[in-house]
C-alpha positions in Angstrom: 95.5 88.4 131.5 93.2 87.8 134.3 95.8 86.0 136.3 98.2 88.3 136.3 96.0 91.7 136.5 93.6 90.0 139.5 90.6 87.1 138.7 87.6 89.5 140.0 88.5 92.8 139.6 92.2 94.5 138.7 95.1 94.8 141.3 98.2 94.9 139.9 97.2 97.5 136.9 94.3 100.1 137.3 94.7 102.1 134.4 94.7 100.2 131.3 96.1 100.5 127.7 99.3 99.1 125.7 100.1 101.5 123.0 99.9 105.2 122.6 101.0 108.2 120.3 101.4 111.6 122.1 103.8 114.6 122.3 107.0 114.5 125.1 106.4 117.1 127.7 109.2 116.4 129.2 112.3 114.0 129.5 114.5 112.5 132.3 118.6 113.6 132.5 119.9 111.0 131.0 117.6 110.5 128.2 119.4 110.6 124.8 117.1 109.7 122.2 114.0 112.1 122.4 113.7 115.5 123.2 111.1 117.5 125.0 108.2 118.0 121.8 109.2 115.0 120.4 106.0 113.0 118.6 106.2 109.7 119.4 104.2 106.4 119.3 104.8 103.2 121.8 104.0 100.0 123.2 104.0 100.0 127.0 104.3 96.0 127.5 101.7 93.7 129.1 102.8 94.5 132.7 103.3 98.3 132.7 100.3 99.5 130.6 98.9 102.7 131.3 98.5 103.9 128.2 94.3 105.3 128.7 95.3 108.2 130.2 96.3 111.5 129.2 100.2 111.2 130.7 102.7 108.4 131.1 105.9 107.9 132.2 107.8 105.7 130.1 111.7 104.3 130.0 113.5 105.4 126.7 114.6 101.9 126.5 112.3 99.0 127.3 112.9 95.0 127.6 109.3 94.7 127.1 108.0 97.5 124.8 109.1 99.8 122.7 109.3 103.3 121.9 110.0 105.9 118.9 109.6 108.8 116.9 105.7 108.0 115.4 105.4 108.3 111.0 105.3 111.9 109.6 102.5 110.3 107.3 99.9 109.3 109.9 97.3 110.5 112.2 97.1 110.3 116.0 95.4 107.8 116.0 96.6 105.7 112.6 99.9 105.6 114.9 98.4 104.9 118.1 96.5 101.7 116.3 100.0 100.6 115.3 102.4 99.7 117.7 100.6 96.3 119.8 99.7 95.1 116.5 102.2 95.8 114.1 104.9 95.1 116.9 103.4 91.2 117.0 102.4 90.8 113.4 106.2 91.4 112.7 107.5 89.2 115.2 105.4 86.1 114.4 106.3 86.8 110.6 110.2 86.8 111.6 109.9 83.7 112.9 107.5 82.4 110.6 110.3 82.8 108.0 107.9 84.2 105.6 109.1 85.0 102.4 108.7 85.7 98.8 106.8 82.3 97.1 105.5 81.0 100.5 102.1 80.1 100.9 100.2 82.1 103.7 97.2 81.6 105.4 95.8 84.0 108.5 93.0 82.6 110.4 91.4 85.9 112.4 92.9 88.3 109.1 90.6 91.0 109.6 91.6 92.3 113.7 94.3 94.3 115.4 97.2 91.5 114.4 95.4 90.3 111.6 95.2 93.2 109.5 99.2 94.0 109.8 99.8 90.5 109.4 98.2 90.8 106.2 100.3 93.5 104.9 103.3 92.3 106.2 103.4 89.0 104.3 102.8 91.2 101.7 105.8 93.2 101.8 107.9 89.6 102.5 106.5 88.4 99.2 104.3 85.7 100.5 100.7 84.8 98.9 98.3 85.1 101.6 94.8 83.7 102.1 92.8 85.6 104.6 90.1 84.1 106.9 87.3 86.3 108.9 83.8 86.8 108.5 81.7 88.2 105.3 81.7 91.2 106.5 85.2 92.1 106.5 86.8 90.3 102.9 86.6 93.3 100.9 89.2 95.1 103.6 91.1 91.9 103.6 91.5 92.0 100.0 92.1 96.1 100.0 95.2 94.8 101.9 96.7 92.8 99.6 94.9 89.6 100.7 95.5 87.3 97.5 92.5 84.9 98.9 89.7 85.5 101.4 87.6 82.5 103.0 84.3 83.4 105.1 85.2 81.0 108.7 81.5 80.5 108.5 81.0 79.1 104.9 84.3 77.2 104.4 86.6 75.4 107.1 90.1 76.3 105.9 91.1 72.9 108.1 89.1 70.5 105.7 89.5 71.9 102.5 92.5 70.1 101.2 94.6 73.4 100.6 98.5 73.1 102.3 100.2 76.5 103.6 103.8 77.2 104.3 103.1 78.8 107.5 99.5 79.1 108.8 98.9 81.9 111.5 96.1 81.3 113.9 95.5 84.9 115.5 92.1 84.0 116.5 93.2 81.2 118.8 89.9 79.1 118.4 90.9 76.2 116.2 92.2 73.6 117.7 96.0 72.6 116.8 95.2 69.9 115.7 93.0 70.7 113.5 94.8 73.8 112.1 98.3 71.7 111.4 96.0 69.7 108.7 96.7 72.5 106.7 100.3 73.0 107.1 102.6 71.6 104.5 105.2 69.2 105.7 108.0 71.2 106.6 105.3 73.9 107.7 105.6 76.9 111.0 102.1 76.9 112.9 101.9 80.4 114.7 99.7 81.0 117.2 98.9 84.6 118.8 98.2 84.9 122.2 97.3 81.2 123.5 95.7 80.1 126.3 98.1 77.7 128.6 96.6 74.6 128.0 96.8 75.4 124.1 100.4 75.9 124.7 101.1 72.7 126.4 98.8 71.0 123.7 101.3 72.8 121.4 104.8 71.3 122.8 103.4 67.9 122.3 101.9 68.5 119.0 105.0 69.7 117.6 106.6 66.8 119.0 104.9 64.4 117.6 104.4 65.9 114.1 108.1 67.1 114.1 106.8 70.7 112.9 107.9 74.0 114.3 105.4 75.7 116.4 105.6 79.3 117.5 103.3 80.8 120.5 104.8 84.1 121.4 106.3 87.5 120.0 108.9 89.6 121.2 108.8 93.6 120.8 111.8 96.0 120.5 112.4 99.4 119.6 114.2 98.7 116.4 111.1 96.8 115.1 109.0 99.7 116.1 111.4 101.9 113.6 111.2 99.7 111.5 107.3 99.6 111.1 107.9 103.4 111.0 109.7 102.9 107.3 107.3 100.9 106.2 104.2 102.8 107.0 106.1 105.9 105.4 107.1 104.2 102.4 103.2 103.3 101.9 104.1 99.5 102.8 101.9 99.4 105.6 98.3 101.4 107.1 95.9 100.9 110.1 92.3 100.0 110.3 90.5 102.1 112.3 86.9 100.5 112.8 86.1 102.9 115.2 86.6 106.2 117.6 86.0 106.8 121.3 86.9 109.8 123.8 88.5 108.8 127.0 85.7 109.0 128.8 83.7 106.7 127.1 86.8 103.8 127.4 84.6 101.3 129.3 81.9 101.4 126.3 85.1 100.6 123.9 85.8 97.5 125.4 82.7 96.5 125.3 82.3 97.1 121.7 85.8 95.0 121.2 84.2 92.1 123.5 81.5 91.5 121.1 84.2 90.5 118.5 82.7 92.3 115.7 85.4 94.6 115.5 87.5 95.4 112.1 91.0 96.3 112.6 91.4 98.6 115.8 89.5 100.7 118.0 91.1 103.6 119.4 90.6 105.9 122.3 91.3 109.4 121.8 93.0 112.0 124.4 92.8 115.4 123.7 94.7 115.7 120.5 93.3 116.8 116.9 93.0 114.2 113.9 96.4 115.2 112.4 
């Protein structure tokens, strides 16, 4: 992220922030989707942003987010929380092929991705073990997490059990280490990888002849489609906690310290409703 925003301080982006839920104060001519007081939620895309602030501008069709009406059944901020999120959970699970008798295991289970990944799995049928610290295994299992491991107690890498598709949100393990767990015609999914993990990553799959998947894809349609879900009761957010705009710095310092459960949100003017 640092390469592409600037190394010591941002130049490319000032105001930061990927997903949103607000109200449509206004839209362009040749908009045909949403109309002026239209309530919405979105994901802006790595490279536009701009979602801490209390207006944006965004493209009713986007190659690299997504936008649509938000669920009649959540808060401001439940729907803010889901769109970054939910948007990759769903893609990694697409192409994780996970279905109904798989074996599921998701190494970071308790954060932003995590917790949708959780649910999601869930909905596909899949029994899912959930790693993160002690802290947060009772809101893994209040997810639907079949099986919860505490990363600090047990090493899901060396204890013998073999997973359909293992998803490494966290990003810490090393491939290596984490494809000990896959069975043999097993997907490895990694969220958000540094580049040298995804060079490691071509030649482990190479040699080990097992798919590997590094990146997610975002679109409209999925977006709507998260929408059913959450309305249906399939799928919730995790808010951990709360801040007003003002206070957006002290938020990211709070998600720095990686103690986080499920998401932090910033708040812009509207009521909890």
């Amino acid at each position: 992220m640092r390469a592409y925003i600037g190394l010591k301080k941002p130049t490319r982006i000032t105001i930061l922030g990927m997903e949103l839920a607000g109200e449509i104060e206004d839209v362009g001519r040749t908009v045909t989707r949403f109309q002026k007081g239209d309530q919405v939620f979105a994901a802006t895309g790595f490279v536009g942003m701009g979602a801490c602030a209390e207006y944006i501008c965004l493209p009713e069709d986007s190659e690299a987010g997504a936008l649509a009406l938000r669920p009649a059944n959540m808060t401001w901020e439940e729907a803010a929380a889901v769109p970054m999120g939910g948007l990759e959970a769903l893609s990694f699970v697409r192409q994780g092929d996970i279905q109904s008798g798989q074996k599921v295991l998701i190494n970071g289970g308790g954060g932003t991705i995590g917790t949708y990944a959780i649910q999601l799995a869930k909905y596909f049928g899949a029994e899912v073990t959930a790693v993160d610290s002690a802290g947060k295994l009772d809101m893994l299992r209040s997810l639907g997490a079949d099986h919860t491991i505490d990363y600090t107690q047990e090493d899901f890498t060396t204890n013998g059990q073999k997973y359909d598709v293992v998803f490494d949100v966290v990003g810490k393990t090393p491939i290596s280490r984490g494809m000990r767990s896959l069975s043999d015609n097993g997907i490895y999914l990694m969220a958000n990888p540094r580049v040298s993990k995804m060079i490691g990553a071509r030649w482990a799959s190479r040699r080990t002849k097992k798919t590997i998947v590094s990146g997610a894809t975002f679109s409209a349609r999925d977006l709507v489609f998260l929408k059913g879900l959450i309305e249906a009761g399939e799928l919730k957010t995790v808010i951990d906690r709360r801040y007003p705009l003002e206070q957006t710095a002290e938020a990211h310092r709070y998600v720095e310290t990686g103690q986080k459960a499920g998401n932090v949100v910033i708040t812009v003017g509207h009521e909890t409703a």
